[in-house]
C-alpha positions as CSV (number, residue, x, y, z in Angstrom):
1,X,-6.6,-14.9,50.3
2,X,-3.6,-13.6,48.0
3,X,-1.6,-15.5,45.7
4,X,1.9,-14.3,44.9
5,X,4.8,-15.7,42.7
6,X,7.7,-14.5,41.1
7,X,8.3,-15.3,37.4
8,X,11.7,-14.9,35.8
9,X,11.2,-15.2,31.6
10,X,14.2,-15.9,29.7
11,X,14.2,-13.5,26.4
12,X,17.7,-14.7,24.9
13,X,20.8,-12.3,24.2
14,X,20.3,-9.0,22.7
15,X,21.1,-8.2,19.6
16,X,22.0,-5.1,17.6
17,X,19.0,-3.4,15.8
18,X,18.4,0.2,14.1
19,X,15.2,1.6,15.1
20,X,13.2,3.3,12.2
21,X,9.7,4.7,12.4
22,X,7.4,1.7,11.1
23,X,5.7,3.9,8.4
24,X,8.9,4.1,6.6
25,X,9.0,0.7,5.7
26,X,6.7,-1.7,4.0
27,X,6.8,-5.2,5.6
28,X,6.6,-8.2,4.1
29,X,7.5,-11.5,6.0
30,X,11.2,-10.8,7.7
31,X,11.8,-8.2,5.4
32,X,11.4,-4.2,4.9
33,X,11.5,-2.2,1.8
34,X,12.5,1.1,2.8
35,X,14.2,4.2,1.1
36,X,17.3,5.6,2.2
37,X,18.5,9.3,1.7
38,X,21.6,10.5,0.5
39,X,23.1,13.4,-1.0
40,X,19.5,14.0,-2.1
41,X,18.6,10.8,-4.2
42,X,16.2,8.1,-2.4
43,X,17.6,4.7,-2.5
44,X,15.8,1.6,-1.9
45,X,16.4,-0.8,0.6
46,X,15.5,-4.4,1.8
47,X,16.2,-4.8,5.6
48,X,16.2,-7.5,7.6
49,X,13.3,-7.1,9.7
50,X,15.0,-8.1,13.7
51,X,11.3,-6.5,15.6
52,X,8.3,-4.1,16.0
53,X,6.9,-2.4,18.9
54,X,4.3,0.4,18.9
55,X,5.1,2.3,16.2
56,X,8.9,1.5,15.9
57,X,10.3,-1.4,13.4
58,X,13.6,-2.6,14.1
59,X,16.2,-3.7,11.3
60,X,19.0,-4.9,10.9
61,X,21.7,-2.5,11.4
62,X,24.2,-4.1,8.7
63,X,21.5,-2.6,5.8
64,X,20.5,0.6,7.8
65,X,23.0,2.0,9.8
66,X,21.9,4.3,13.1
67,X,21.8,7.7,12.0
68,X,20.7,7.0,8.2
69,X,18.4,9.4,6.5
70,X,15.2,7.4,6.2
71,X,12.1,8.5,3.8
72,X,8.6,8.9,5.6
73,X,6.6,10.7,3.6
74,X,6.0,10.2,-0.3
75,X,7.7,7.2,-0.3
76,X,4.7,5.5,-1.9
77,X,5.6,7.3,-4.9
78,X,9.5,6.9,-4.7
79,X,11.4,4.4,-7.3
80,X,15.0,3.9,-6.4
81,X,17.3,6.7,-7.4
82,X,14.5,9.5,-7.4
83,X,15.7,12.9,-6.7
84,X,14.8,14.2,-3.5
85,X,14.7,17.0,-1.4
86,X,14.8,15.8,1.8
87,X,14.2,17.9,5.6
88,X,15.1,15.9,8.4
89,X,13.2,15.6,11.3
90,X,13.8,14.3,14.8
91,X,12.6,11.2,15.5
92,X,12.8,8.8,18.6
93,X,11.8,4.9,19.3
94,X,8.6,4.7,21.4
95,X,10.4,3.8,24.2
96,X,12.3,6.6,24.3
97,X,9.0,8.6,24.3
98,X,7.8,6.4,27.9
């Protein structure tokens, strides 16, 4: 004999988030240092930390607008206003990926 039921889960309103690669960002409690890029110096940045998922950490978009030039690699070496030389690649949520 078979069971069935039908759930309904209440997740609350969405908000607004900016999706970043988790690697870029160094987490610690609701907050994410991450380095910013532009016109080739690396800034630092503490985000509001709104989710993760997989390999995806979502900010606030206030601090890190969509579209921003985030550091991946070599960041571990970075102090704010470093020069750069930054290559952009393409990057996409992990949902975007399913």
């Amino acid at each position: 004999m078979w069971t069935t039921a039908e759930l309904s889960l209440d997740v609350g309103t969405p908000v607004q988030a900016s999706a970043i690669p988790l690697a870029a960002g160094s987490v610690h409690a609701s907050k994410a240092t991450v380095f910013v890029a532009a016109a080739g110096i690396a800034h630092q940045t503490l985000a509001k930390v709104l989710g993760e998922r997989g390999g995806t950490l979502y900010v606030d978009p206030a601090t890190v607008a969509a579209g921003t030039q985030i550091v991946t690699e070599g960041r571990t070496i970075l102090s704010d206003g470093d020069a750069i030389e930054a290559t952009a690649e393409a990057w996409h949520p992990d949902e975007v990926k399913k």
